[in-house]
N, C-alpha and C positions, 0 to 999 in steps of 0.2 A: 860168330857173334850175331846175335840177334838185331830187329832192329827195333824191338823194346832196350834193349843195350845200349845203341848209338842214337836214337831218335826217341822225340816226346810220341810214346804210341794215340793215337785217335781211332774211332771211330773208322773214319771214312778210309786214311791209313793202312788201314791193319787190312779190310776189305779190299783195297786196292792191292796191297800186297798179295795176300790170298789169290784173286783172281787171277792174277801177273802168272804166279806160278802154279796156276793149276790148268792153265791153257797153255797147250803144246800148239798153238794154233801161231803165235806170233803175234798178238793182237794190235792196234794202232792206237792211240790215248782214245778216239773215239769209240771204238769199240769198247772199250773197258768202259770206258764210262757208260755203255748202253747197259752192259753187266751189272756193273755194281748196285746202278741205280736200280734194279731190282731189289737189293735187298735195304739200298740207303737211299730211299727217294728224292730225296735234298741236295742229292751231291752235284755239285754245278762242274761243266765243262772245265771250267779253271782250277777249280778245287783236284782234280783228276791230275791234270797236265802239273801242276803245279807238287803233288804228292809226286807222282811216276819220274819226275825232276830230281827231288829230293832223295826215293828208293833207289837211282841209277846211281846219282852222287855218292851215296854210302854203303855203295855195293850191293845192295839186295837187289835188284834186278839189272838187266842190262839195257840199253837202248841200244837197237838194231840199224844202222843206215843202210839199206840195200838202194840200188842205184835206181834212179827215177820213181821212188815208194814214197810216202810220209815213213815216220820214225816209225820201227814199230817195238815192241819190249819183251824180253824174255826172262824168265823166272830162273833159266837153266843159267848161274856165272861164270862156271867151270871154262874153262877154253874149248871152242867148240867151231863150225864153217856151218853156212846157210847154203840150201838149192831152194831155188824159187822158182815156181812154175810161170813160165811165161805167158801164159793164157790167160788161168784163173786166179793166178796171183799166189799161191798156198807156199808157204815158206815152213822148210822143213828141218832139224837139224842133221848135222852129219859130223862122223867121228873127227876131233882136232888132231889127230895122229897121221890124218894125210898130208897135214902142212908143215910137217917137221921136217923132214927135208929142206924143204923149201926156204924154210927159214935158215937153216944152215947154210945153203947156196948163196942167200940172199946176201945175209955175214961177211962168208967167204969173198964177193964177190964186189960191195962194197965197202966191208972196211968197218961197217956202223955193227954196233951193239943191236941186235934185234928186238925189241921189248915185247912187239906185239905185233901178230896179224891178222886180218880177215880174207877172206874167202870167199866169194860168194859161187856156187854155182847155179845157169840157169837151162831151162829145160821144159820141157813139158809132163806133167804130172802121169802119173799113171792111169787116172779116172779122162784127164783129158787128151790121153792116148787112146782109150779105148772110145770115147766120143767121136773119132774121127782126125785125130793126127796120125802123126807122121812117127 
């Protein structure tokens, strides 16, 4: 389902949708809003945060919590795990197929219904391995 389907489409909207999913990058609301406002000059800080609220709530994008980040959003819904680089911050996805297991286990081992999990791994990127880590 679209979200001309479940939501009144706008302007600002539809371009924030767009941007959401066409950055493999992870971006933060501030970021997007530095984007969009390229092509929609007007679009205010709040207008952003306040849409990207809206796109999570009806499934068209996701919000991302990685530990000690701001929020950041992903265009990709599908079940999926993050590696974030610990340096320079670059959050990457990685196949949901490694945590299936896990979830099983998890199951298994408490007793609960597993609905859903996240992942995160962390690390140093490749560009800031070759910089000088480790």
């Amino acid at each position: 389902m679209t979200v001309a389907t479940k939501l009144r489409t706008t302007v600002q909207r539809s371009t924030i949708l767009e941007e959401v999913r066409r950055s493999h990058d992870h971006p933060t609301a501030e970021e997007v809003h530095r984007r969009v406002r390229r092509t929609v000059s007007n679009v205010s800080l709040g207008t952003v945060y306040r849409n990207l609220a809206v796109l999570d709530r009806a499934g068209e994008i996701r919000q991302i919590h990685l530990m000690g980040e701001p929020a950041r959003f992903d265009g990709e819904v599908q079940p999926h795990h993050h590696v974030r680089c610990s340096r320079c911050g670059r959050v990457e996805d990685v196949a949901a197929s490694i945590g299936a297991r896990l979830t099983e286990e998890a199951a298994a081992a408490t007793g609960y219904r597993i609905d859903e999990h996240r992942i995160e791994f962390t690390g140093l990127c490749p560009t800031c391995r070759r910089r000088g880590g480790s």
